[in-house]
N, C-alpha and C positions, 0 to 999 in steps of 0.2 A: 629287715628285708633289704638286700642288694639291689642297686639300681644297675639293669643291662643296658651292656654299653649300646650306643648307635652300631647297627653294620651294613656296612652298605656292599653293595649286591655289583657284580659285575654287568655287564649290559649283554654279555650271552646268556648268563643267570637267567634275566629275569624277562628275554626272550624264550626259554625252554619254559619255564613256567607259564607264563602266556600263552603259548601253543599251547601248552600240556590244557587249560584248561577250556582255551573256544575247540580241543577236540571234545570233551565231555564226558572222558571214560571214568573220569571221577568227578566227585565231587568239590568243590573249593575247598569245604573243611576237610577233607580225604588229604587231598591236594597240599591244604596249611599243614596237617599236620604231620604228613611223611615230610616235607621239605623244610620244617619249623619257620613258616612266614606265617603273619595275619592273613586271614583271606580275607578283607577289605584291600588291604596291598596286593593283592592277588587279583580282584577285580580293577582295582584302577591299573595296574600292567596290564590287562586284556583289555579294556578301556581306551590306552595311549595305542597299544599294534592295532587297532580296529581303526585309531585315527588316523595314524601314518602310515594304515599300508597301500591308503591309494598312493602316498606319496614314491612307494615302492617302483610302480610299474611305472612310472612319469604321466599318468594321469593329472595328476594339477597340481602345479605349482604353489610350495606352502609359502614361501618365501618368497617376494618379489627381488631380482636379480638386482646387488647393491652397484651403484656405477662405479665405475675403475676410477680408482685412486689415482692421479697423477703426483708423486712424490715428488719431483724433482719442481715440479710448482708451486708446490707448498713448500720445501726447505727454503727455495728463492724468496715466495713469498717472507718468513718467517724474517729470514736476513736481511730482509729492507725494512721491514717493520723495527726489527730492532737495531737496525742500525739510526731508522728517523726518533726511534725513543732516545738514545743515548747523545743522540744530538740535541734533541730537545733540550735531556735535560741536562747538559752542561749548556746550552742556552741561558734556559731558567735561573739557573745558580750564577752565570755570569750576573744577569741582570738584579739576583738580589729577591728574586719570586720563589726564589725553592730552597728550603733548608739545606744545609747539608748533613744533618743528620739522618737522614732518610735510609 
């Protein structure tokens, strides 16, 4: 027996299927088997659009809004950091405290 491969589903795919099944006019297994899915994977797609379609209409926010990255205070940061590590540690090695084989 051949083992089938994984395939994975486009995300309009498996939007038209979803619809196709919270309309009703078929069955899931009607549904699995004109379209050759599981209809267990056919339920969890109608499962996920039942979840996010409030997120559809901007009804509630599923994500809390991440705050703005300021980049150019991080690179600064970053460059003083290592610039105080590279002082260190030729510090360190001056005095005889840090290998140089590191």
């Amino acid at each position: 027996m051949t083992k089938r491969a994984r395939r994975n589903h486009a995300p309009a795919f498996k939007g038209k299927v979803a619809l196709a099944a919270l309309r009703g006019e078929k069955t899931l297994a009607e549904l699995a088997q004109q379209l050759d899915v599981h209809p267990n994977q056919i339920a969890q797609w109608k499962g996920q659009l039942l979840e996010g379609a409030a997120g559809v209409f901007g009804q509630e926010k599923i994500e809390a809004g991440a705050p703005p990255l300021h980049l150019k205070a991080l690179h600064a940061k970053i460059g003083e950091l290592t610039l105080e590590n590279d002082f260190l540690e030729g510090a360190l090695t001056k005095a005889g405290m840090l290998s140089a084989k590191r």
